[in-house]
C-alpha positions in Angstrom: 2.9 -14.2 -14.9 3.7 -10.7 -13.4 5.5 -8.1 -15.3 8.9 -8.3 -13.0 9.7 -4.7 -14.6 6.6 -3.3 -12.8 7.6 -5.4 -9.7 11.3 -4.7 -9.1 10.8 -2.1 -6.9 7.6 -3.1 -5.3 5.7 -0.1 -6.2 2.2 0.0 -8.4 2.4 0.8 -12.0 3.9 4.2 -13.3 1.3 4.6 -16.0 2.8 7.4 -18.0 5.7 4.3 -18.2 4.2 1.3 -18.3 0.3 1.7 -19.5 1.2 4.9 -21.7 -2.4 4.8 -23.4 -4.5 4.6 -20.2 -2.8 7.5 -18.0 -5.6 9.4 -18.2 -7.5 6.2 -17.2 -5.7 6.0 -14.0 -5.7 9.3 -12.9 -9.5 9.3 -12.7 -9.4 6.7 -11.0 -7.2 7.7 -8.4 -9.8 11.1 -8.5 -12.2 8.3 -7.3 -10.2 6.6 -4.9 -10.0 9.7 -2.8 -13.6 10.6 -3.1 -14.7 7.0 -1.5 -11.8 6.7 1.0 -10.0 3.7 0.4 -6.7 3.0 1.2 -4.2 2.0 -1.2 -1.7 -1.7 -0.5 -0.3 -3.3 -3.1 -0.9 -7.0 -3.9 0.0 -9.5 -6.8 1.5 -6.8 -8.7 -0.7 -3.6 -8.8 -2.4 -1.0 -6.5 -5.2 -2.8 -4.8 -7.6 -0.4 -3.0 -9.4 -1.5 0.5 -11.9 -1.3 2.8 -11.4 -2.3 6.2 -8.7 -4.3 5.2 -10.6 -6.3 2.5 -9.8 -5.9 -1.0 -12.7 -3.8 -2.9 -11.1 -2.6 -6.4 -8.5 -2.5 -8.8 -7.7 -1.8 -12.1 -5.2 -2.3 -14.8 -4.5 -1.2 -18.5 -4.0 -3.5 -21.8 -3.3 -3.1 -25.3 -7.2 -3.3 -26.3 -8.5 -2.5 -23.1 -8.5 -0.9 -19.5 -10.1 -3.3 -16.9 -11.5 -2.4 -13.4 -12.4 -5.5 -11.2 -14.6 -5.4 -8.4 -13.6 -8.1 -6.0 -17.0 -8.4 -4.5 -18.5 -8.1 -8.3 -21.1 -10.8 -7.7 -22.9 -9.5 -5.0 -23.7 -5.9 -6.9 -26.8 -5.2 -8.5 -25.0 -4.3 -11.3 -27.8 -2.1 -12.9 -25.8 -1.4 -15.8 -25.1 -4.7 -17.3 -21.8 -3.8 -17.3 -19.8 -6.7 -15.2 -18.5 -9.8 -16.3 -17.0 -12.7 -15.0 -13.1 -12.7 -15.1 -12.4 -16.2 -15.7 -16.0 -17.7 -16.4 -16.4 -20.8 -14.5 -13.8 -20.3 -12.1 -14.1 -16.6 -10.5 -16.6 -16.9 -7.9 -16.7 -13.6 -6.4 -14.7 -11.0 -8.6 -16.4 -9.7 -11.7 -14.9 -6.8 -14.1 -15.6 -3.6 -15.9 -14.1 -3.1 -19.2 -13.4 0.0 -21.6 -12.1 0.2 -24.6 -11.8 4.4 -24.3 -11.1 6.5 -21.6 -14.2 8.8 -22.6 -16.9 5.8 -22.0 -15.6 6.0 -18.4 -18.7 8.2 -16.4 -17.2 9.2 -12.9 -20.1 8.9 -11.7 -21.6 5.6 -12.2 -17.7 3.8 -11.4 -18.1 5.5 -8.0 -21.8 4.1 -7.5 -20.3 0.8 -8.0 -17.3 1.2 -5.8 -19.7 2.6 -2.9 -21.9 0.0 -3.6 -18.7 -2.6 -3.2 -17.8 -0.6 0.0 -21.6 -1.1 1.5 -21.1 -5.2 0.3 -18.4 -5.4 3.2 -20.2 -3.2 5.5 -22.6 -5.7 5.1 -20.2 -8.7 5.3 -21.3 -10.3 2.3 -18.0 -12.8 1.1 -17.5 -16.0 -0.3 -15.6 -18.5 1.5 -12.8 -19.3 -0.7 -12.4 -22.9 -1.8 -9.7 -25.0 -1.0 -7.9 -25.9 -4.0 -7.4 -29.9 -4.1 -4.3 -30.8 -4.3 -2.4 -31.2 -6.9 1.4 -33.2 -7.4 4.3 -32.6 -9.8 4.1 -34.2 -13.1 6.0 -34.0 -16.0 9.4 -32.7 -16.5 8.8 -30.9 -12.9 8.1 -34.7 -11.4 11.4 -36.2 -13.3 13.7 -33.1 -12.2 12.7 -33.5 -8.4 12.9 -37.7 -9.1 16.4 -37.2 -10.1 17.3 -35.0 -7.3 16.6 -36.1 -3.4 18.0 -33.1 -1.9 15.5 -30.6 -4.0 12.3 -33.5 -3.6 12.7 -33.0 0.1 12.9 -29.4 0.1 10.2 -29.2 -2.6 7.9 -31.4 -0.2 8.7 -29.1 2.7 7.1 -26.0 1.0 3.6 -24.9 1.6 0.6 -26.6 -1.1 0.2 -22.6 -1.7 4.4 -22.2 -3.2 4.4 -25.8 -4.8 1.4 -25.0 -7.0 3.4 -21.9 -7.9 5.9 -23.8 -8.9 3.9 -26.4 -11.0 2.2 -23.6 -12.5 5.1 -21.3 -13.6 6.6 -25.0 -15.2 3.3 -25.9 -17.0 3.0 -22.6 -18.1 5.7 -23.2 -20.4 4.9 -24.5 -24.1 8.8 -25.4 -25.1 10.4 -28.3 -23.4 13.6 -25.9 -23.6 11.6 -23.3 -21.6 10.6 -25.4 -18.9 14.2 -26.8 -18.7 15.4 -23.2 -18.1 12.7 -22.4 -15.3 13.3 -25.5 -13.7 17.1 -24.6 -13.5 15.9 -21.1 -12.3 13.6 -22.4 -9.7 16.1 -24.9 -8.3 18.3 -22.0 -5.6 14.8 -21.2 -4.5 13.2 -24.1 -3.5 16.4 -25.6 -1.8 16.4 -22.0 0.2 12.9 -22.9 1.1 11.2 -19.5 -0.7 8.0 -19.2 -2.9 8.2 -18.0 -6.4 7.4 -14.8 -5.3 8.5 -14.6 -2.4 10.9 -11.3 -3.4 8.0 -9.1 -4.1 6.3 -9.5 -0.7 6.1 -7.0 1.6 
């Protein structure tokens, strides 16, 4: 789930705060952000940089490692063998870059790859996203809304986008006593009709 820390106040990461290890990290790559031209928004939590309004990089550091993701990764030559799928089997189009030390990071060849990303769209090369199939509440999700008509309505009324949130941040949880507590927090925000995250959008 997203860091609500780094949320709260719907900025990107301060990485001298939050990402202490990888400062240096960032910096260059906000060196190359300017140098290609793409503008910064913010999305799902961190700094997403764009081209013509379509998403082209961002980046984001760990405890092992620093991670650049390319979200047109699968149509780039990729002459360096150095992408990977992020989620193998289910990322279609995004593929990262990972670095385990700042000084493996050559300026250079990161800004052929984001130029190449930027010539992608110019080219308007995408991938249709697919429809996720549906999915309905199960579990201690499905016996909470059972036991309450009021919160079943209003959970029906939401979007199949906001209930899979829902279902997800549930799942998510391993201890019966967790997902008891998320269900509780969830509750106010379904009857007022919101998303899980609705708070951080713009």
């Amino acid at each position: 789930m997203y860091n609500a820390a780094l949320l709260k106040d719907r900025k990107g990461p301060t990485w001298h705060e939050s990402r202490g290890n990888w400062q240096e990290a960032g910096e260059l790559m906000q060196r190359l952000m300017l140098k290609a031209g793409l503008q910064k928004t913010f999305k799902w939590g961190s700094d997403i940089y764009t081209y013509d309004n379509k998403n082209v990089i961002g980046w984001g550091g760990f405890k092992n490692f620093f991670s650049l993701w390319f979200y047109n990764g699968v149509f780039l030559e990729d002459k360096d063998k150095v992408l990977v799928a992020a989620s193998e089997g289910k990322t279609r189009a995004l593929r990262q870059w990972r670095f385990t030390d700042v000084k493996d990071m050559d300026e250079q060849k990161i800004l052929a790859y984001i130029l190449e990303s930027i010539r992608t769209i110019k080219d308007g090369k995408s991938i249709t996203p697919q429809k996720a199939p549906h999915k309905s509440p199960s579990g201690l999700l499905k016996e909470y809304l059972d036991a309450d008509e009021a919160l079943k309505t209003a959970f029906n009324r939401l979007t199949p986008g906001k209930q899979r949130a829902y279902m997800e941040y549930v799942d998510e949880a391993r201890q019966e006593q967790t997902k008891l507590a998320r269900l509780e927090k969830i509750r106010p925000l379904i009857l007022d009709g919101k998303g899980l995250h609705d708070k951080y959008k713009r």
